[in-house]
C-alpha positions in Angstrom: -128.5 -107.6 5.8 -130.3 -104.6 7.3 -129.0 -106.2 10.6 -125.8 -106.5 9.7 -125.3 -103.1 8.2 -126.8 -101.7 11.5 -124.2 -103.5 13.4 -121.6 -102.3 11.3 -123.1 -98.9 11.6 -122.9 -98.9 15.3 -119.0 -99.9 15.4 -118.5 -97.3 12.9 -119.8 -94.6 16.0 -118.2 -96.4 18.1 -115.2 -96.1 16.6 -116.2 -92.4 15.6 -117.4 -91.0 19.2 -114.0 -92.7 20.8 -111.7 -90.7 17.9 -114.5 -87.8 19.1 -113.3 -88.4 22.9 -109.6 -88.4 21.6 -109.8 -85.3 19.8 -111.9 -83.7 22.6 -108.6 -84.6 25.0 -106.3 -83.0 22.7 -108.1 -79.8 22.2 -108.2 -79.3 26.1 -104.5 -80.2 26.3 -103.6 -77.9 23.9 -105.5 -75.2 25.5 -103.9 -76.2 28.4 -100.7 -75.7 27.0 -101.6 -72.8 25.2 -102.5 -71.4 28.6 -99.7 -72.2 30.4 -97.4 -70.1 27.2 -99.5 -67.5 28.1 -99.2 -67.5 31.4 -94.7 -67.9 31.1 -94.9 -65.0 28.6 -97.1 -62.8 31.1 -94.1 -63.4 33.4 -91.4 -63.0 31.3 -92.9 -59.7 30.2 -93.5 -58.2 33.9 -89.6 -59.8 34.3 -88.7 -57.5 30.8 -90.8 -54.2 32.8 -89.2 -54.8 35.8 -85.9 -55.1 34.3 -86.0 -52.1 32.1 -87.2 -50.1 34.6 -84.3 -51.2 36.8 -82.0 -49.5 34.0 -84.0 -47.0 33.2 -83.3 -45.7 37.6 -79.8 -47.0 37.3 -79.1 -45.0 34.0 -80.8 -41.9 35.7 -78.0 -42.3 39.0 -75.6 -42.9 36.7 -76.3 -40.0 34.7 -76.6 -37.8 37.6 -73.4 -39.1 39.6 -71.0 -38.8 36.2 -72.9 -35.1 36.6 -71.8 -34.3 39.4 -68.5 -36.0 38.8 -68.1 -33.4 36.2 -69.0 -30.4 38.1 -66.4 -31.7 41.0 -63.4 -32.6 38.3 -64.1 -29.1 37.0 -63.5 -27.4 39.9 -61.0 -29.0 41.3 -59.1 -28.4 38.1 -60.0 -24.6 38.5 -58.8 -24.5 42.2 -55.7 -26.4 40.8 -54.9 -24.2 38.0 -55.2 -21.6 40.9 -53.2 -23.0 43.0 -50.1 -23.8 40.6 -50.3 -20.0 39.0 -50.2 -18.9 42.9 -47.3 -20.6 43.5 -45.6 -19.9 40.3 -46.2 -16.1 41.7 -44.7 -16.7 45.1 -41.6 -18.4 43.3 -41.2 -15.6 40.7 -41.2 -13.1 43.4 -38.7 -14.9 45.6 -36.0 -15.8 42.8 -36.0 -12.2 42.1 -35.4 -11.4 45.7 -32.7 -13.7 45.8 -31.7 -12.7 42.0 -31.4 -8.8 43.5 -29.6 -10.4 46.5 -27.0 -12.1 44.5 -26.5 -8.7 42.2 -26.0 -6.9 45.6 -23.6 -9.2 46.8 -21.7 -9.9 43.2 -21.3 -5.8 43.0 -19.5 -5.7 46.5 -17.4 -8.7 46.4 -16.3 -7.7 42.4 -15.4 -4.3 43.7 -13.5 -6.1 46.6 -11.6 -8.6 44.7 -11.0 -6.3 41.8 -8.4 -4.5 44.3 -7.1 -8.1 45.4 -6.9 -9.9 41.9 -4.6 -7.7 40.5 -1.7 -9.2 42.5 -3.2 -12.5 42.5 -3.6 -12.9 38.8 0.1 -13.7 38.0 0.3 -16.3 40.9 -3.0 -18.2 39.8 -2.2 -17.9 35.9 1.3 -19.7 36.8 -0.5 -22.6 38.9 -3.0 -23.2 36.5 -0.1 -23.6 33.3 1.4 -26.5 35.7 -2.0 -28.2 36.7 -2.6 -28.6 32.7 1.0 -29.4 31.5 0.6 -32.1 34.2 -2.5 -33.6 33.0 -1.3 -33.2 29.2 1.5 -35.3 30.5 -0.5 -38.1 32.1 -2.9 -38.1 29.2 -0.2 -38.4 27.1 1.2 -41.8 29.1 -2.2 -43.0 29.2 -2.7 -43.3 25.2 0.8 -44.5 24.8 -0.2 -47.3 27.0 -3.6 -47.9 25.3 -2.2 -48.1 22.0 0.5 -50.5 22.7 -2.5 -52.5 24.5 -4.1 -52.4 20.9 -1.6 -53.6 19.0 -1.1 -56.4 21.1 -5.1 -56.8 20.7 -4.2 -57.0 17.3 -1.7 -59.0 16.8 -3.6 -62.1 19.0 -6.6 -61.8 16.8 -4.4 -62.0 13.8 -2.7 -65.1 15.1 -6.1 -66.0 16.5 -8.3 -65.7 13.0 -4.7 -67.0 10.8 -5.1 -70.4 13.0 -8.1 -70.8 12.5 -8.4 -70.3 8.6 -5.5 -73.5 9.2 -8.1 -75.6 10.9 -10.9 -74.8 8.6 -8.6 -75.5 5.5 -7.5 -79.0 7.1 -11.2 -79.8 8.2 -11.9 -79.6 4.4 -9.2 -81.4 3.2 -9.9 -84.1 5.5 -14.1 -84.3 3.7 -12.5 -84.0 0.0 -9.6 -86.8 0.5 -12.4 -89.1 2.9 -15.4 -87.9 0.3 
């Protein structure tokens, strides 16, 4: 029996020292593996450093180009504003050349034609009564003609609308007698 229990006993290592061998494989795998996360996550972190400090110069460019933007947008809105009040000084001073021009001008030629309009006056009063009674006159033809238009209008849409209201009334005559 002592035999038998030592045979048994020896399976029972046997069986033992190979789960032993087993677990031995698996804890170098998974230190394997547990290695190899390591090693991805070193990389992904010097990918993360590299990256941010890619920004981090991009951000300071950026921030120094919208800078200098700034500085550039600011004075060319200066030399603008400049500009535009320089010409609005130019233009100021030429309309009241041409202003004092035009009074120079309107003096002489009202002293002139004040001599001359006296006699004129009548003559162009006289033309102008004509050039108006003669428009009145043509206005006058053209409403005459417009109403007369209308009420022809009118009297087609009456006839128009009165035949219809005929149809519509026979339409329903015909769906109560066939209803």
């Amino acid at each position: 029996m002592l035999e038998e229990m030592g045979a048994r006993f020896e399976l029972v290592i046997e069986a033992v020292s190979g789960y032993g061998g087993r677990l031995d494989a698996l804890r170098q795998e998974l230190f394997a593996q547990f290695a190899e996360v390591g090693s991805q996550i070193r990389f992904l972190s010097d990918q993360i450093g590299e990256n941010r400090r890619g920004i981090a110069t991009i951000r300071a460019d950026l921030g120094a180009e919208m800078i200098r933007l700034g500085e550039t947008l600011g004075r060319t809105r200066v030399e603008f504003r400049d500009q535009i009040g320089a010409a609005e000084r130019v233009l100021q001073q030429e309309i009241g050349a041409r202003a004092a021009e035009s009074r120079e001008h309107t003096t002489a030629a009202t002293v002139r034609a004040a001599d001359d309009t006296g006699a004129k006056l009548g003559e162009i009063t006289g033309t102008a009564a004509k050039k108006i009674t003669a428009e009145l006159a043509k206005t006058n033809k053209a409403l005459t003609s417009l109403a007369r238009k209308f009420e022809r209008f009118d009297d087609r849409i009456t006839v128009a609308t009165r035949d219809q209201d005929q149809r519509l009334r026979k339409l329903e005559q015909r769906r109560k007698s066939t209803g």
